[in-house]
C-alpha positions, -999 to +999 in steps of 0.1 A: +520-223-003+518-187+002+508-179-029+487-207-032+470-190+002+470-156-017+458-171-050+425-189-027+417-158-012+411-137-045+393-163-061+369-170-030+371-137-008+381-109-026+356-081-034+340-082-070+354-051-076+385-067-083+380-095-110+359-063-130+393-043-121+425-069-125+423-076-162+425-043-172+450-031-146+475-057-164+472-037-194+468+002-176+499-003-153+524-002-176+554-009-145+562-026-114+567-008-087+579-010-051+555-003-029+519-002-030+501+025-004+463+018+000+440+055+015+404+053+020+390+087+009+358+100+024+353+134+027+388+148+021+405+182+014+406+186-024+442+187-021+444+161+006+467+138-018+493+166-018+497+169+018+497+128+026+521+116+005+559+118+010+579+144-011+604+121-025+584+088-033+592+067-063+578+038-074+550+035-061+515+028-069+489+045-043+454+029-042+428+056-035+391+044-027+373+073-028+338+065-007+308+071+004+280+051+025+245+051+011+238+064+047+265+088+051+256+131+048+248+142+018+270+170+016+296+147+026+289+128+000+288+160-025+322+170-008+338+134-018+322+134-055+336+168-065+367+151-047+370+125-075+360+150-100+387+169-102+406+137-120+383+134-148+372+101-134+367+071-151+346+041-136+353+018-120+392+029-117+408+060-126+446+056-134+470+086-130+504+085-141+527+108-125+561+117-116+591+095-102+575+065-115+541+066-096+510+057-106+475+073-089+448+045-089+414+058-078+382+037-076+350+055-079+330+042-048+313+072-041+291+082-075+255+070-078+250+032-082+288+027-063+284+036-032+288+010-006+263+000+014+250+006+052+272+005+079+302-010+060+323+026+054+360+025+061+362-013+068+348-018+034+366+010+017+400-007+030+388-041+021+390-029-019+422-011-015+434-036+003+425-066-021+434-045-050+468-042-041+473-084-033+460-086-067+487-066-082+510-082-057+496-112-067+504-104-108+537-091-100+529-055-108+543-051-070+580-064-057+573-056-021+549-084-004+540-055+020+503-036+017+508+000+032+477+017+045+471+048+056+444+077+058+439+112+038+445+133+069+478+118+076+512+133+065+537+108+056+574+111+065+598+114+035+615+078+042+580+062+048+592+028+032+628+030+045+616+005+075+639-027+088+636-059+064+607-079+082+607-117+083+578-135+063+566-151+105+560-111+112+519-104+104+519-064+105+541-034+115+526-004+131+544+026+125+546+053+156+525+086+156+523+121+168+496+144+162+493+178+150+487+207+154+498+200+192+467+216+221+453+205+252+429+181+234+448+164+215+476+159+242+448+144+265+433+121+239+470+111+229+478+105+265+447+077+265+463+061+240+494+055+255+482+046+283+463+017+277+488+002+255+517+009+281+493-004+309+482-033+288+520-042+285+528-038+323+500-067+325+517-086+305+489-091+275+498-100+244+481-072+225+497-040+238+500-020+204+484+005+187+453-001+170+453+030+143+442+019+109+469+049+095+498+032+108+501-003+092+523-024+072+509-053+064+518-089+049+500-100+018+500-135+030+484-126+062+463-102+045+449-138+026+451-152+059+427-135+077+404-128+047+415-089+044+399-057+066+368-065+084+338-046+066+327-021+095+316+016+094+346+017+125+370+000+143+379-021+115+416-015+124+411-028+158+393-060+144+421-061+118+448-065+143+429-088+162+432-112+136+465-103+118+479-112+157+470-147+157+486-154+127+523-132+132+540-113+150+532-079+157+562-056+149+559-021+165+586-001+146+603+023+159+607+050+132+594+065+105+569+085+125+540+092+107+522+124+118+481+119+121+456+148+120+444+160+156+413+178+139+379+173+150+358+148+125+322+133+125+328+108+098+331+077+121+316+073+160+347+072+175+383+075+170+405+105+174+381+130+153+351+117+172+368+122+206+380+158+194+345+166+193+340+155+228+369+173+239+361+204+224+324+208+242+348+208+275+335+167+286+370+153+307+390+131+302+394+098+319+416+066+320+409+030+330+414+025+366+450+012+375+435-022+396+416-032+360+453-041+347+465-052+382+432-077+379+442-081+344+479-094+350+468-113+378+447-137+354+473-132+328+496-150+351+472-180+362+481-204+325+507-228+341+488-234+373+454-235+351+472-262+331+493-279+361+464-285+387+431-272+373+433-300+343+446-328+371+416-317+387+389-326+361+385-362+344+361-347+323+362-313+305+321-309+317+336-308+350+356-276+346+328-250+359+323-268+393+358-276+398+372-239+387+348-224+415+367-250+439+405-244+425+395-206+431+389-205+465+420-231+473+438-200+459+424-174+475+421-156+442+398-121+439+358-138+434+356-104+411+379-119+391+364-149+388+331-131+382+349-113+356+359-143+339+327-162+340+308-131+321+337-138+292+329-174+296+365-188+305+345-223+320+339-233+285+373-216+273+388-237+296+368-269+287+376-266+252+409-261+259+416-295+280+398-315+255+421-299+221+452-293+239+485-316+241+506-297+263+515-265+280+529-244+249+495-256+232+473-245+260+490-209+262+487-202+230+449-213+224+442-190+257+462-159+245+439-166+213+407-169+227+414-144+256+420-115+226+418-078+219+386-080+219+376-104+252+407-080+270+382-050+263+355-065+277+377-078+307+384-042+314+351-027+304+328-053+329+358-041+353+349-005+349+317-008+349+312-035+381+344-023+401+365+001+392+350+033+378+374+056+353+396+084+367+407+114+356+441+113+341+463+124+369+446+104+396+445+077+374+487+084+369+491+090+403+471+059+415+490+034+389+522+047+410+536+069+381+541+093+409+573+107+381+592+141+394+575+153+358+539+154+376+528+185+401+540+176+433+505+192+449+487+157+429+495+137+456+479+155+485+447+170+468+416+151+462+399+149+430+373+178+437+405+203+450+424+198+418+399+207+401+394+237+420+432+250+424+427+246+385+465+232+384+460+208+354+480+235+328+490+223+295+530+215+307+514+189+334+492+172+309+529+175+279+549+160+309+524+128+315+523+123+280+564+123+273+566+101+302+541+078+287+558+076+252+590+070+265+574+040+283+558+033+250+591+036+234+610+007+253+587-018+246+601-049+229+594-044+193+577-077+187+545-087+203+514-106+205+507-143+209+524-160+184+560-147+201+545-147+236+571-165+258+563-156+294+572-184+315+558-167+351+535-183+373+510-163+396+522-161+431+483-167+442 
């Protein structure tokens, strides 16, 4: 079946590059290797290759789409063509045989007449690599069933594929991070990171990991499963996981650490090079506010009495939206919530639910899926944006009750407006939130997301 799965996605999903490339892949890779490693490659050091990958790999076949947008700069375009250049290119796919049994791959997606199109940049750039390599999976010119991706700014760890044997129920591992070089901007931007995840967790969602497209290790048959990396100039990572969620486990591994550039970078809207920018023109940094995720778990909390007395309460699914505004009030529940809820539509969440649904287990699951990455975002944005404005990052520590010794004891009796004129926000404060933070981080359960989800707690009301 799973190779059945695999087999159905090539043939109907994959992108055309692949049927012009697979044939005569069969005949130019002359091995099998291990592992395959997929890197989008848009306007990269020349000798980015050199700095990425791990000293001591063997066996492996690295995919490299080297890319452009019609619509992206043209000297960033320029900067990526004299990229592929210097490997005497050949189009559509470049092989490069090397040391230790590796093989180079590069597809030309950058020249004139290959360039992708509008708005479909990195998404589409790790769609290729990524159906490439579940072709060669697919052929047997790769044992591993495991599609590695990464990005040309990261450095990989010598024992980058040394990770724990994954079961075939597990959709994706994310490997952790640190940046470097280590400053203030990076520590702030890494401290936002860890913060929603940790704080995502402490609510009890379902999809508190890292969304960094750098950092995965995905399943080929889950790959297939959700029809491969979303085509989107950004964020496809997020959207990736989204998906891969619903369909596995989400395994957040605990070592090797891969190490991700903390430079500044234009090439997508946002992300860590995009937020370097804003750093560096001296904007602050802030953090959701702490009563988003105590709203959050709250709702979170509310599937067994949904089910229990909510359902008992409606003969008819149509009758949900009156009779939610009823159950509501009987429960003295926050109307912001509720308000909340209603902009996501959970009344016809709900309704659908009662109508497909057999029992409890069911019902959780199809609300962890519809209430997803994505719908948790907007949860907490319409939160921010109607109730509980951002704060900067110590008063948002401070008011989340991570009052730690770690933190300046002078935090807890200044306002906003006198920290910021006592200036005592040095570089140690904002080190010591962020240690604190990955040690929370750190002692999270290693599997996550929906399909594992077993909380069994009901909302006290």
């Amino acid at each position: 079946m799973v190779a059945q799965g695999i087999d159905r996605y090539l043939e109907r999903y994959a992108e055309p590059m692949v049927s012009e490339l697979r044939e005569d892949l069969q005949t130019a890779l002359h091995s099998t290797y291990a592992y395959v490693l997929v890197i989008p490659l848009f306007d990269e050091a020349l000798n980015c290759l050199n700095t990425v990958l791990p000293a001591g790999m063997s066996h492996t076949l690295t995919i490299g789409v080297v890319n452009a947008a019609v619509d992206a700069d043209p000297a960033a375009i320029l900067r990526t063509q004299a990229f592929l250049a210097q490997f005497s290119p050949q189009s559509p796919g470049t092989v490069i045989h090397q040391s230790s049994g590796n093989t180079l791959l590069l597809i030309d997606c950058c020249t004139a007449q290959r360039q992708l199109p509008r708005k479909q940049g990195v998404g589409l750039a790790r769609k290729i690599g990524g159906d490439i390599a579940l072709a060669c999976i697919a052929d047997g010119r790769v044992d591993s069933p495991w599609i590695h991706c990464t990005d040309g700014d990261v450095v990989l760890p010598d024992n980058y594929f040394e990770t724990p044997k994954l079961a075939p129920d597990v959709a994706v591992a994310i490997y952790p991070f640190c940046h470097h070089p280590p400053h203030d901007d990076i520590v702030r931007y890494e401290i936002s990171l860890r913060y929603y995840v940790t704080a995502l967790a402490q609510a009890g969602s379902p999809y508190a990991f890292q969304t960094i497209g750098s950092l995965l290790k995905i399943n080929a048959a889950h790959y297939a499963m959700v029809r491969g990396f979303p085509k989107l100039q950004a964020a496809e990572d997020f959207y990736m996981l989204n998906k891969l969620a619903k369909t596995g486990k989400v395994i957040r591994l605990n070592q090797p650490e891969v190490m991700l550039s903390s430079r500044i970078s234009q090439r997508v809207p946002f992300g860590t090079g995009a937020a370097m920018a804003r750093l560096s023109r001296n904007e602050a940094m802030h953090l959701y506010h702490p009563q988003i995720f105590i709203a959050l778990h709250r709702w979170l909390q509310l599937d067994q009495w949904l089910w229990d007395e909510l359902r008992a309460m409606c003969s008819e699914p149509s009758e949900v939206h009156t009779h939610l505004h009823m159950w509501w009030q009987q429960q003295a529940l926050s109307d912001a919530l509720l308000q909340t809820l209603l902009y996501l539509k959970v009344d016809h969440a709900l309704a659908q639910a009662f109508r497909q649904c057999r029992d409890f287990t069911h019902f959780r699951f199809f609300l962890h899926v519809w209430f997803d990455a994505f719908r948790t975002l907007k949860f907490i944005h319409y939160q921010r944006d109607q109730y509980w404005p951002s704060l900067e990052i110590v008063e948002a520590m401070v008011q989340s009750g991570e009052g730690q010794p770690q933190f300046p004891s002078k935090c807890i009796k200044y306002s906003s407006a006198e920290r910021k004129q006592a200036k005592w926000q040095s570089s140690q404060d904002f080190l010591n939130i962020l240690q604190h933070l990955q040690w929370k981080e750190s002692r999270l359960p290693a599997a996550v997301g929906p399909t594992c989800w077993k909380s069994t707690h009901r909302s006290d009301g």
